[in-house]
C-alpha positions in Angstrom: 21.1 -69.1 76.2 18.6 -66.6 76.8 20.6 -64.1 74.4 19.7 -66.6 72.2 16.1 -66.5 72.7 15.3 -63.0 72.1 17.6 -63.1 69.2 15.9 -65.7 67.6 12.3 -64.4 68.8 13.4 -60.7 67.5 14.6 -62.5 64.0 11.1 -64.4 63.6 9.1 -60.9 64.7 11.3 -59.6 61.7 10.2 -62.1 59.1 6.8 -62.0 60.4 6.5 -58.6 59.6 7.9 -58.5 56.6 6.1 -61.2 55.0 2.7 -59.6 56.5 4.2 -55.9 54.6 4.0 -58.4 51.5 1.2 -59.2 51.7 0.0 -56.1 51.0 -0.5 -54.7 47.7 2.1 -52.4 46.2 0.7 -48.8 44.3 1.7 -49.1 40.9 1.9 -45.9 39.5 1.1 -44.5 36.2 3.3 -43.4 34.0 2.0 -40.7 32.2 -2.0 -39.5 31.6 -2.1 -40.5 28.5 -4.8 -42.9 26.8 -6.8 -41.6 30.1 -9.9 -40.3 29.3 -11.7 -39.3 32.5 -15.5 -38.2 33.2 -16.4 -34.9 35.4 -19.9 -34.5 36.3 -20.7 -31.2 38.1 -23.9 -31.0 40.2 -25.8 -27.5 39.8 -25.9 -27.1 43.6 -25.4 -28.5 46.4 -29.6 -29.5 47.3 -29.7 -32.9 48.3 -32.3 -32.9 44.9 -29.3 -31.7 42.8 -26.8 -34.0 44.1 -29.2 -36.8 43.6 -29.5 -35.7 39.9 -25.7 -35.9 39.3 -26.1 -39.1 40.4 -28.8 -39.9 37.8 -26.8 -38.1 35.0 -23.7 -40.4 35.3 -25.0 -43.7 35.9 -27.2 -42.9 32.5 -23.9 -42.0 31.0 -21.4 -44.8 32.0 -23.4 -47.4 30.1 -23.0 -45.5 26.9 -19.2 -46.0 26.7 -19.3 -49.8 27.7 -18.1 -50.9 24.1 -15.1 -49.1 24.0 -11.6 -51.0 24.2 -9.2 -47.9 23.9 -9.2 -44.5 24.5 -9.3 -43.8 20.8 -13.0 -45.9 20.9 -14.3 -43.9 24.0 -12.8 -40.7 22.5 -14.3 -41.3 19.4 -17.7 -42.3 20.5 -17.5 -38.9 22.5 -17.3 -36.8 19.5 -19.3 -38.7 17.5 -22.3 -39.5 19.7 -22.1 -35.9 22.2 -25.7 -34.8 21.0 -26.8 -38.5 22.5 -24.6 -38.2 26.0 -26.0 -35.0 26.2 -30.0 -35.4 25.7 -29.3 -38.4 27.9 -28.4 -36.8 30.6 -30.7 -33.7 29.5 -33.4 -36.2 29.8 -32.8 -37.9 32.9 -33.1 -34.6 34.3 -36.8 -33.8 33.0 -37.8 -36.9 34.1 -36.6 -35.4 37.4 -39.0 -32.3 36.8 -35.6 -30.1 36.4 -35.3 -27.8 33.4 -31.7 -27.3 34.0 -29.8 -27.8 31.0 -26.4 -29.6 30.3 -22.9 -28.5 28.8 -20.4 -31.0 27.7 -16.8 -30.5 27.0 -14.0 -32.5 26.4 -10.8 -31.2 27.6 -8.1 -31.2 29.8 -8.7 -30.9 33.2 -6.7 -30.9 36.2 -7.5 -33.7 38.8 -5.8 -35.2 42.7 -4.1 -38.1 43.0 -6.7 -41.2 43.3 -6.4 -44.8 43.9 -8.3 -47.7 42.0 -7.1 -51.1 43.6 -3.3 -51.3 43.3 -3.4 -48.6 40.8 -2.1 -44.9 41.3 -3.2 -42.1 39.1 -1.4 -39.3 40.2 -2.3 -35.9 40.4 -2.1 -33.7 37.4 -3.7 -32.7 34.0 -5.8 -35.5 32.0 -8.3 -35.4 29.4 -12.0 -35.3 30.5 -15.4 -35.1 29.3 -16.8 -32.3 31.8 -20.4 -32.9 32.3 -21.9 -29.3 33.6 -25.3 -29.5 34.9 -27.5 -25.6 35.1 -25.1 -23.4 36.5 -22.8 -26.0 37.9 -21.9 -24.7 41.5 -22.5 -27.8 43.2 -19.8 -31.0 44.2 -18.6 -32.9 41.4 -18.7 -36.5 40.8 -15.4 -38.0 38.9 -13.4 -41.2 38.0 -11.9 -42.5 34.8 -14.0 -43.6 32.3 -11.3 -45.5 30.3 -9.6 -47.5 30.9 -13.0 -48.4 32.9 -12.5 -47.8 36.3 -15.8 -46.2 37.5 -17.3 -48.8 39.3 -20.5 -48.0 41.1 -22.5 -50.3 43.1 -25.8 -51.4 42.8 -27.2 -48.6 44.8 -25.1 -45.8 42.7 -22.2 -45.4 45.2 -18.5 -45.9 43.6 -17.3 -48.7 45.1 -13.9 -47.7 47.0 -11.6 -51.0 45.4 -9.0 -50.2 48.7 -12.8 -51.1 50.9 -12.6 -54.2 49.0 -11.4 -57.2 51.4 -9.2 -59.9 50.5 -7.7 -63.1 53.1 -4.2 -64.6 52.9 -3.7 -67.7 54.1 -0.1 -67.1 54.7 -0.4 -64.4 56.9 -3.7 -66.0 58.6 -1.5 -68.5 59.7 1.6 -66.3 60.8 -0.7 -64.1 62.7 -2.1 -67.2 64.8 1.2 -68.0 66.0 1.3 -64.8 67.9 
């Protein structure tokens, strides 16, 4: 009898755990970099002013490439509207009182894995456009500007989506059990 009861306790610990594993999401990963078009924004030091100003640079820039629904849109606006991204950010700077300048290029550029959600993007090469502010020796700033997955909060942070927390019901009410 009690062989019983620890079998069937050990059997419901099982299924407990499994359905609580489930509950959690699965990384999907993507296939390939393609129809990725990621943005790079490299501080020109590491001065808390300088890091500040990356900051600036790429939230004036995000808004820009809003209206585009594919890569080919945000890769096309890029080349057709770079003298615009760039006195954008050229301006945010002087308001700043920083004469450094800014260098765009789009290219490919070699990036670590990152997560957004339940969504891999593994490491490897992808196109970017590099954002290079003055000499560019600071920390860089990144995330993948289509499909649009630089998310930043209200007070210019990126929000982390794996920080983001969700309830199940389901495994609420398994976990009260125990």
């Amino acid at each position: 009898m009690l062989k019983r009861f620890f079998t069937g306790l050990i059997l419901l610990l099982a299924v407990a755990v499994g359905v609580i594993n489930s509950a959690a999401p699965a990384k999907s990963v993507l296939a390939s970099s393609e129809g990725v078009l990621r943005l790079h924004v490299i501080a020109a030091s590491d001065s808390d002013e300088d890091q500040s100003a990356k900051l600036s640079v790429r939230d004036a820039i995000l808004p820009l490439f809003e209206r585009a629904e594919s890569y080919d849109d945000a890769r096309a606006f890029l080349l057709s509207h770079g003298d615009e991204i760039q006195k954008t950010a050229e301006a945010v700077l002087k308001d700043r009182g920083l004469d450094y300048g800014v260098q765009l290029s789009l290219g490919t550029e070699t990036f670590p894995d990152r997560i957004y959600g339940d969504l891999l993007f593994p490491a490897g090469e992808y196109d970017a456009l590099c954002v290079r502010i003055g000499p560019a020796e600071g920390h860089n700033w990144w995330c993948v500007l289509f499909p649009p997955l630089c998310i930043v909060s209200e007070t210019g942070e990126e929000v982390d989506l794996d920080e983001i927390e969700t309830e199940s019901w389901i495994v609420n009410l398994i976990r009260s059990m125990f």
